[in-house]
MDTraj code that builds the backbone (N, CA, C; nanometers):
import mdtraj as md
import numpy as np

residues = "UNK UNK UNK UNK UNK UNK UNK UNK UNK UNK UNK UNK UNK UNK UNK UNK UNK UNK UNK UNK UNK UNK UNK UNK UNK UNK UNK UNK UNK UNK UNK UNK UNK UNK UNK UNK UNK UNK UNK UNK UNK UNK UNK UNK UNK UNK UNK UNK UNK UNK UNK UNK UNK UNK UNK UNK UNK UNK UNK UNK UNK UNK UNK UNK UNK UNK UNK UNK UNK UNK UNK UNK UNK UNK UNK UNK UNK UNK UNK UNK UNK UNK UNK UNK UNK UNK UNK UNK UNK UNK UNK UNK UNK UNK UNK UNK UNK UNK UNK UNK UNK UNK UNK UNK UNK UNK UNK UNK UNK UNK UNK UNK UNK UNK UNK UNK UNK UNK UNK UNK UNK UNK UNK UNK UNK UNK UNK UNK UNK".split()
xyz = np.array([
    [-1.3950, -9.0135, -2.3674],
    [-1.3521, -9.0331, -2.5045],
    [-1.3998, -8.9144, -2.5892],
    [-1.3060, -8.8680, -2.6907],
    [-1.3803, -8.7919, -2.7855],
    [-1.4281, -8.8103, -2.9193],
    [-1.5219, -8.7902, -2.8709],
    [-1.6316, -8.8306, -3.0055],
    [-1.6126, -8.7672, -3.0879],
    [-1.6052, -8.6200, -3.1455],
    [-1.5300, -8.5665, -3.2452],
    [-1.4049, -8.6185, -3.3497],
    [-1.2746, -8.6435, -3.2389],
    [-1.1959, -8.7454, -3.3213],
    [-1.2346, -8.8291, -3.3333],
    [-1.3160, -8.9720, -3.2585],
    [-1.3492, -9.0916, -3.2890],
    [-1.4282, -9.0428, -3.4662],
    [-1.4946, -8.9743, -3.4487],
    [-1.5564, -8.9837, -3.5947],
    [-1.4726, -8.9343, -3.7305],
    [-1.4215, -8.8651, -3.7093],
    [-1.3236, -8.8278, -3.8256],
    [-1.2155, -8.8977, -3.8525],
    [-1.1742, -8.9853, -3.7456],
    [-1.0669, -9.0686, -3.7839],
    [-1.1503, -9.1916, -3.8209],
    [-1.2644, -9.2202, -3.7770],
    [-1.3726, -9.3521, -3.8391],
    [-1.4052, -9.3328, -4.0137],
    [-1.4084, -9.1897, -4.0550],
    [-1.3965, -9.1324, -4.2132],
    [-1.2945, -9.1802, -4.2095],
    [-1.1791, -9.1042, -4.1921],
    [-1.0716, -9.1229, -4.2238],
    [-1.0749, -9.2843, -4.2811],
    [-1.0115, -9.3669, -4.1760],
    [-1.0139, -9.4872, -4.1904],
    [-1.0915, -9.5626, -4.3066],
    [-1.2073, -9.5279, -4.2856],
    [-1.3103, -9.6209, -4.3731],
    [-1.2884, -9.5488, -4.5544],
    [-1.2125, -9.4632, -4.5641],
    [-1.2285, -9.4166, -4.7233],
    [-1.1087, -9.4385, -4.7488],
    [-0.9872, -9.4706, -4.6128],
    [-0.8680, -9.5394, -4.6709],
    [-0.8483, -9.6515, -4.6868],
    [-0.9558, -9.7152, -4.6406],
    [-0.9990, -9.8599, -4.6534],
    [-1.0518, -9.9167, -4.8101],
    [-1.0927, -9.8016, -4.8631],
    [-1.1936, -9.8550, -4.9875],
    [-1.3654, -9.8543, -4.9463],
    [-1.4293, -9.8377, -4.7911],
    [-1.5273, -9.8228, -4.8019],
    [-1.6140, -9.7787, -4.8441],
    [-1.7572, -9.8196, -4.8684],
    [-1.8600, -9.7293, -4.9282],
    [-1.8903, -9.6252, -4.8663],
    [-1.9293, -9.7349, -4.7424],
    [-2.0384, -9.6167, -4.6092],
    [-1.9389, -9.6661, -4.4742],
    [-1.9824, -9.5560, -4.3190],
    [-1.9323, -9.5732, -4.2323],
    [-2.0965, -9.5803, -4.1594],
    [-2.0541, -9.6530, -4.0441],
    [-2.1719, -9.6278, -3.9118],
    [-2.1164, -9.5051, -3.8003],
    [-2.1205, -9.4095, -3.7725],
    [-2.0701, -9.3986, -3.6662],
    [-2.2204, -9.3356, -3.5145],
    [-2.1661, -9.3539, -3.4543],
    [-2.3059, -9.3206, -3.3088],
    [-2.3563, -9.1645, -3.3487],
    [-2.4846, -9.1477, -3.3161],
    [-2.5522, -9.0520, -3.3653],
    [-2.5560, -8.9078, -3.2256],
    [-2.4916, -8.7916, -3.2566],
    [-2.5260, -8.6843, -3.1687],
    [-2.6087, -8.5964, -3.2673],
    [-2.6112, -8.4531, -3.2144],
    [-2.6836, -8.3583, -3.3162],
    [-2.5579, -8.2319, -3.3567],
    [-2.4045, -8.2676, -3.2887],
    [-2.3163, -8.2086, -3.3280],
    [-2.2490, -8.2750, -3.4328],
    [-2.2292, -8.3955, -3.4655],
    [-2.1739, -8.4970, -3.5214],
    [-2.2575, -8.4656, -3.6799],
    [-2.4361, -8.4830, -3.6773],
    [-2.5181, -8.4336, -3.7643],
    [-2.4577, -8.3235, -3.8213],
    [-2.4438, -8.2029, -3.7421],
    [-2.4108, -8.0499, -3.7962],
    [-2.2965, -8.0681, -3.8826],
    [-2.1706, -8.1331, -3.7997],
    [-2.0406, -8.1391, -3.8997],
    [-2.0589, -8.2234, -3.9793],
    [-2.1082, -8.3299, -3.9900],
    [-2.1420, -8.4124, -4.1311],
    [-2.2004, -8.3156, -4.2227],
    [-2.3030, -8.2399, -4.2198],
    [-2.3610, -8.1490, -4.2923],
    [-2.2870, -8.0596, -4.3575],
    [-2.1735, -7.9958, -4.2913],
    [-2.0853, -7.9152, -4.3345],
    [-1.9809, -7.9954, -4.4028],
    [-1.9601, -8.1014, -4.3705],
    [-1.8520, -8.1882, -4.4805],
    [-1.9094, -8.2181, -4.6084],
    [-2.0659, -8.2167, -4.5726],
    [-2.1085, -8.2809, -4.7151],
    [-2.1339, -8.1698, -4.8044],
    [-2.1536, -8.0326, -4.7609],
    [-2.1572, -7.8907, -4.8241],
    [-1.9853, -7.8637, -4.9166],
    [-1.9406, -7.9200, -4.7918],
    [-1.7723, -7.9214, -4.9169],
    [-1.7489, -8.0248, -4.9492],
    [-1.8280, -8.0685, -4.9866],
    [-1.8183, -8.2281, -5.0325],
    [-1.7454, -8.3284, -5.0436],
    [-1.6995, -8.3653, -4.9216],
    [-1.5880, -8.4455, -4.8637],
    [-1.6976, -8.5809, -4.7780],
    [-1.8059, -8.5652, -4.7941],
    [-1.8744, -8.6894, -4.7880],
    [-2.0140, -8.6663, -4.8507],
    [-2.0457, -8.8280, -4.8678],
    [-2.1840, -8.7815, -4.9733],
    [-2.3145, -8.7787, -4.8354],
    [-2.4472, -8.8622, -4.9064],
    [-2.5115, -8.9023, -4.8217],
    [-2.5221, -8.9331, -4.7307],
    [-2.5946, -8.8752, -4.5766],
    [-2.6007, -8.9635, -4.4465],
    [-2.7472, -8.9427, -4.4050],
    [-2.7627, -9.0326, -4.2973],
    [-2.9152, -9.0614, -4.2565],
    [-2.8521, -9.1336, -4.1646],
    [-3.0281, -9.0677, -4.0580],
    [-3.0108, -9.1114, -3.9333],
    [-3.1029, -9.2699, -3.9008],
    [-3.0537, -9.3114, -3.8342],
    [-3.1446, -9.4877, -3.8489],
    [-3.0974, -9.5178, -3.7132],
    [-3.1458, -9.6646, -3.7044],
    [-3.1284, -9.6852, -3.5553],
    [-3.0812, -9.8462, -3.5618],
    [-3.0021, -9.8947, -3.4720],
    [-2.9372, -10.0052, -3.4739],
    [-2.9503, -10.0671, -3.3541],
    [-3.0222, -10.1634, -3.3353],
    [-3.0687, -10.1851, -3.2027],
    [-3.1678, -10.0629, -3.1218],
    [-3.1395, -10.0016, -2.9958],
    [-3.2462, -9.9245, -2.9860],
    [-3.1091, -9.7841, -2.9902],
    [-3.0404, -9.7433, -2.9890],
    [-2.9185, -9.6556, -3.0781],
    [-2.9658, -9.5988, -3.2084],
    [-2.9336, -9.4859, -3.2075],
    [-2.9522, -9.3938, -3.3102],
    [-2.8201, -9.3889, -3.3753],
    [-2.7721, -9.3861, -3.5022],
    [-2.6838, -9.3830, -3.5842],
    [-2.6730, -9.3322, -3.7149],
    [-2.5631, -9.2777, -3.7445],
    [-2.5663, -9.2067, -3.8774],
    [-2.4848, -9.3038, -3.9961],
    [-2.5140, -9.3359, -4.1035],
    [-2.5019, -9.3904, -4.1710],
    [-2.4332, -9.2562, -4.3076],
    [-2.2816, -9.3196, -4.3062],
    [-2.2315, -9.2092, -4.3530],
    [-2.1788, -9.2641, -4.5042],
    [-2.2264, -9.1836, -4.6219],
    [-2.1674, -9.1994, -4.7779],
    [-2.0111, -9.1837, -4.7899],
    [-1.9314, -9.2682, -4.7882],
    [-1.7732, -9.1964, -4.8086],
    [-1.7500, -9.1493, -4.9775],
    [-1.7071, -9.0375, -4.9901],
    [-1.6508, -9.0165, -5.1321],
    [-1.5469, -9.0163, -5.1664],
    [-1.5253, -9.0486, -5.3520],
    [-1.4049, -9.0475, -5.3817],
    [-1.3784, -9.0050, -5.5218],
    [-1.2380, -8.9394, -5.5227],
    [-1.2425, -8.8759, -5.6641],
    [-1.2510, -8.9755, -5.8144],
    [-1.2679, -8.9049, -5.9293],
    [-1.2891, -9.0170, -6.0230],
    [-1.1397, -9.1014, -6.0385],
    [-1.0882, -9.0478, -6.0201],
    [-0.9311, -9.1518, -5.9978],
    [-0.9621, -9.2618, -5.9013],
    [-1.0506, -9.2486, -5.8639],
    [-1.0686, -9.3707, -5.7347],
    [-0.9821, -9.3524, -5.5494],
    [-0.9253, -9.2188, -5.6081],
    [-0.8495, -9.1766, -5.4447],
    [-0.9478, -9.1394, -5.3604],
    [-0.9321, -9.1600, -5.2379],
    [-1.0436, -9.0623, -5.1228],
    [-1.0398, -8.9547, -5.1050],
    [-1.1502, -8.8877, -5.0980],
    [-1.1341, -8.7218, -5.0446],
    [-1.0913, -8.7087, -4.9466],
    [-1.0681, -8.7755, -4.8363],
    [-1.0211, -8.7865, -4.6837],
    [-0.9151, -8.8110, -4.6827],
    [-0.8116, -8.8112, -4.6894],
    [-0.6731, -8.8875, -4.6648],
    [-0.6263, -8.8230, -4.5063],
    [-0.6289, -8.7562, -4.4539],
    [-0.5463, -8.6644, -4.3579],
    [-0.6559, -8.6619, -4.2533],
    [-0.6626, -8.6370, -4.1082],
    [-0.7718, -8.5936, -4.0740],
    [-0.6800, -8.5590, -3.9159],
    [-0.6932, -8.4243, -3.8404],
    [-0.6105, -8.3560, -3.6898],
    [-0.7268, -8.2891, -3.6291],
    [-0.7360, -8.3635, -3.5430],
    [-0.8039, -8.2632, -3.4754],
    [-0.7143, -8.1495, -3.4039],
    [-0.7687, -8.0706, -3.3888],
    [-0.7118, -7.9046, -3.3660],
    [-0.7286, -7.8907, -3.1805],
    [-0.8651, -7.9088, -3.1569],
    [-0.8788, -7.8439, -3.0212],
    [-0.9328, -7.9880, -2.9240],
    [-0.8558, -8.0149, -2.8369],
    [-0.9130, -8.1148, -2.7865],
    [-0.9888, -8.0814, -2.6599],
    [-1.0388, -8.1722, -2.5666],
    [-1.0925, -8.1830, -2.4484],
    [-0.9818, -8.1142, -2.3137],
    [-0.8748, -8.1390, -2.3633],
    [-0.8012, -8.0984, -2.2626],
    [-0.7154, -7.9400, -2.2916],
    [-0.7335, -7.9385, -2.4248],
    [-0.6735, -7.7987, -2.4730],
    [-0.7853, -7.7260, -2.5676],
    [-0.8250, -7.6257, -2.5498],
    [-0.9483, -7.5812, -2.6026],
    [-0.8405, -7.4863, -2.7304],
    [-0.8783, -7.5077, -2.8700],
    [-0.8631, -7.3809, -2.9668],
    [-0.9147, -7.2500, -2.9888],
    [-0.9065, -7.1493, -2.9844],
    [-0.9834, -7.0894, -3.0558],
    [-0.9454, -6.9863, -3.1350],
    [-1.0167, -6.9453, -3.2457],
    [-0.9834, -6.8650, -3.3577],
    [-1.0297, -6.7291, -3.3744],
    [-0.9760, -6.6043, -3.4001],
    [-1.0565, -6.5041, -3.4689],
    [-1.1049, -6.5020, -3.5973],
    [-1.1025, -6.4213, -3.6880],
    [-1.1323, -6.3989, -3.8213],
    [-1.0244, -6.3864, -3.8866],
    [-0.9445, -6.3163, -3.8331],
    [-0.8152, -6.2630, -3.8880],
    [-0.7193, -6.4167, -3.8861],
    [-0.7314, -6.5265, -3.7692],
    [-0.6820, -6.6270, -3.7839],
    [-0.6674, -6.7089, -3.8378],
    [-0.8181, -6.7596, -3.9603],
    [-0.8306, -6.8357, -4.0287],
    [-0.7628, -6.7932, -4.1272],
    [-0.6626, -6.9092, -4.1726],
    [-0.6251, -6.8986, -4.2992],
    [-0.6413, -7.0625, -4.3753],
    [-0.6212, -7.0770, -4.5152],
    [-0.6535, -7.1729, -4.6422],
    [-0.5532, -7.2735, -4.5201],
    [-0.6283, -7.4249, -4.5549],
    [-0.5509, -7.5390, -4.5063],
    [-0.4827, -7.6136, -4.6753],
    [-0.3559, -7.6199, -4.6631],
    [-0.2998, -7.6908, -4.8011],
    [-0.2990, -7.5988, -4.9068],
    [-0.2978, -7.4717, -4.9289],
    [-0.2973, -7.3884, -5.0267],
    [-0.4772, -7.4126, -5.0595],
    [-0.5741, -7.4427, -5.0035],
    [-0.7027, -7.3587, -5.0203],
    [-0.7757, -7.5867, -5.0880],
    [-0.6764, -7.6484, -5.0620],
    [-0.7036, -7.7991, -5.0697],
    [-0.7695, -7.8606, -4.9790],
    [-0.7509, -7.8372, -4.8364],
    [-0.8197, -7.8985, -4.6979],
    [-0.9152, -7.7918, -4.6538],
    [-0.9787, -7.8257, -4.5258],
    [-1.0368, -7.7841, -4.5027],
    [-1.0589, -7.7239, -4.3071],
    [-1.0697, -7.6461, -4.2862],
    [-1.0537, -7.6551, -4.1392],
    [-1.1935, -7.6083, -4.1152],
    [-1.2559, -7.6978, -3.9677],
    [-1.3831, -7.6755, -3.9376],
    [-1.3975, -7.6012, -3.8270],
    [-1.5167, -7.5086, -3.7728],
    [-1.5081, -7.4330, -3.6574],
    [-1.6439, -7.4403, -3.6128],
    [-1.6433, -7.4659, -3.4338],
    [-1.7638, -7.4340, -3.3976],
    [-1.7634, -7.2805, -3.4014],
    [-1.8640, -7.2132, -3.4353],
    [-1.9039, -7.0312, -3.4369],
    [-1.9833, -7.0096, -3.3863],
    [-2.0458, -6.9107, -3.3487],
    [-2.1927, -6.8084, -3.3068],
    [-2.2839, -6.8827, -3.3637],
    [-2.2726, -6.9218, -3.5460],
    [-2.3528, -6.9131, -3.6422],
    [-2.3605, -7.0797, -3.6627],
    [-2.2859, -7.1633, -3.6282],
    [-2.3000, -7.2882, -3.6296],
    [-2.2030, -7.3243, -3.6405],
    [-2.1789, -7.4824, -3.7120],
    [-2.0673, -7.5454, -3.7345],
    [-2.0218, -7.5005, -3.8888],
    [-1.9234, -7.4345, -3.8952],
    [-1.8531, -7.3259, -4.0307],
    [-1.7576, -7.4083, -4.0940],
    [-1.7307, -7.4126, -4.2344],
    [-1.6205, -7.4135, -4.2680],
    [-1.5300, -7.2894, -4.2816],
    [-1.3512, -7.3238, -4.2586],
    [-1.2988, -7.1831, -4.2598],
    [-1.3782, -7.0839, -4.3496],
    [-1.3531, -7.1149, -4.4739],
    [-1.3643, -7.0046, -4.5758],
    [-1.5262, -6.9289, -4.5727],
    [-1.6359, -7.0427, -4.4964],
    [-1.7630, -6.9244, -4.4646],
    [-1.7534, -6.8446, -4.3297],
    [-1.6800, -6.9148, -4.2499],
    [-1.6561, -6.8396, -4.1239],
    [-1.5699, -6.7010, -4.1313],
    [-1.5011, -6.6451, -4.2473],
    [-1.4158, -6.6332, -4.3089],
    [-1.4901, -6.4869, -4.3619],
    [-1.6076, -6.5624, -4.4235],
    [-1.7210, -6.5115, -4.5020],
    [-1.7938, -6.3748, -4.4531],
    [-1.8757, -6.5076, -4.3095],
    [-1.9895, -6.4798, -4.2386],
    [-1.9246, -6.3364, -4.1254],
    [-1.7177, -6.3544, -4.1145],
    [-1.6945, -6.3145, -4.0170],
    [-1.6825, -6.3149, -3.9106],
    [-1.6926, -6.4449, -3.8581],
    [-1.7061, -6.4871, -3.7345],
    [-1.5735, -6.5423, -3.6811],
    [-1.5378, -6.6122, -3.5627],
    [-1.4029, -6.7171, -3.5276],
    [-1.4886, -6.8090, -3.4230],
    [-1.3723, -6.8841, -3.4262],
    [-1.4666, -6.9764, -3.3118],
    [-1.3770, -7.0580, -3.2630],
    [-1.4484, -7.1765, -3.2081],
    [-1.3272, -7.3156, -3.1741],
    [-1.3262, -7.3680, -3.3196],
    [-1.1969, -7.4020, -3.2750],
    [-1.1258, -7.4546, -3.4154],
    [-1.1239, -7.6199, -3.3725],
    [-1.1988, -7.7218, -3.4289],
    [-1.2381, -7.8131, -3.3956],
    [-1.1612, -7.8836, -3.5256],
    [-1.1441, -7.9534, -3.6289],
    [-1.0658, -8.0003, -3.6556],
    [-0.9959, -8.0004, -3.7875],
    [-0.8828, -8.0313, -3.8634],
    [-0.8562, -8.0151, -4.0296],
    [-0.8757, -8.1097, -4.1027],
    [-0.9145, -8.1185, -4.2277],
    [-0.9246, -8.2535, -4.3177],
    [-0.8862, -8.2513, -4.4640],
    [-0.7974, -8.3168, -4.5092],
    [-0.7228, -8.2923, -4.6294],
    [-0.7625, -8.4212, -4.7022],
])
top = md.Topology()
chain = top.add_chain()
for i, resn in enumerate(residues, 1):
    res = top.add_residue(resn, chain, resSeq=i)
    for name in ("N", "CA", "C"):
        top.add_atom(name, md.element.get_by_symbol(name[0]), res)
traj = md.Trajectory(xyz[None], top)
């Protein structure tokens, strides 16, 4: 199974739902891209806790003051069976500079526009509008 999509479509879902917060299972890649979503602030608060003897991240969903979700859209790009990958020159704006596309890099887990930045390409792991 991939855990990558399982979690972004678990956002997804839960902020098209009206949710507050999501649970989803705790890795230290899952950590990294939460971190970078919450830097473009497409989710608020998360923390790691434990649910039974399971480690889990306890995820803030956000939403604009209209009450819409920041999440509506969510593709993953590169799967398990088809690997992506990007240069520098490849990244371009998702939605006219509205979404967001994420990349594993050299330098960590990037959003386009620092990968963009930093100069780097990488796997192109998934988009979120």
């Amino acid at each position: 199974m991939d855990q990558i999509a399982n979690m972004i479509i678990m956002l997804k879902n839960a902020s098209l739902a009206g949710k507050e917060s999501v649970i989803v299972p705790f890795s230290k890649l899952k950590n990294s891209i939460l971190a970078c979503l919450q830097k473009e602030g497409y989710v608020g608060e998360f923390s790691k806790k434990m649910k039974g003897n399971f480690p889990v991240l306890e995820v803030e969903i956000l939403y604009s003051e209209d009450g819409k979700p920041k999440i509506t859209y969510a593709e993953r790009v590169s799967k398990q069976s088809c690997r992506s990958y990007m240069g520098v020159k490849d990244i371009n704006k998702i939605r006219g500079g509205t979404g967001i596309l994420v990349l594993s890099t050299p330098k960590g887990i990037l959003a386009g526009k620092e990968a963009r930045k930093e100069q780097v390409g990488g796997e192109a792991l998934f988009k979120l509008w």
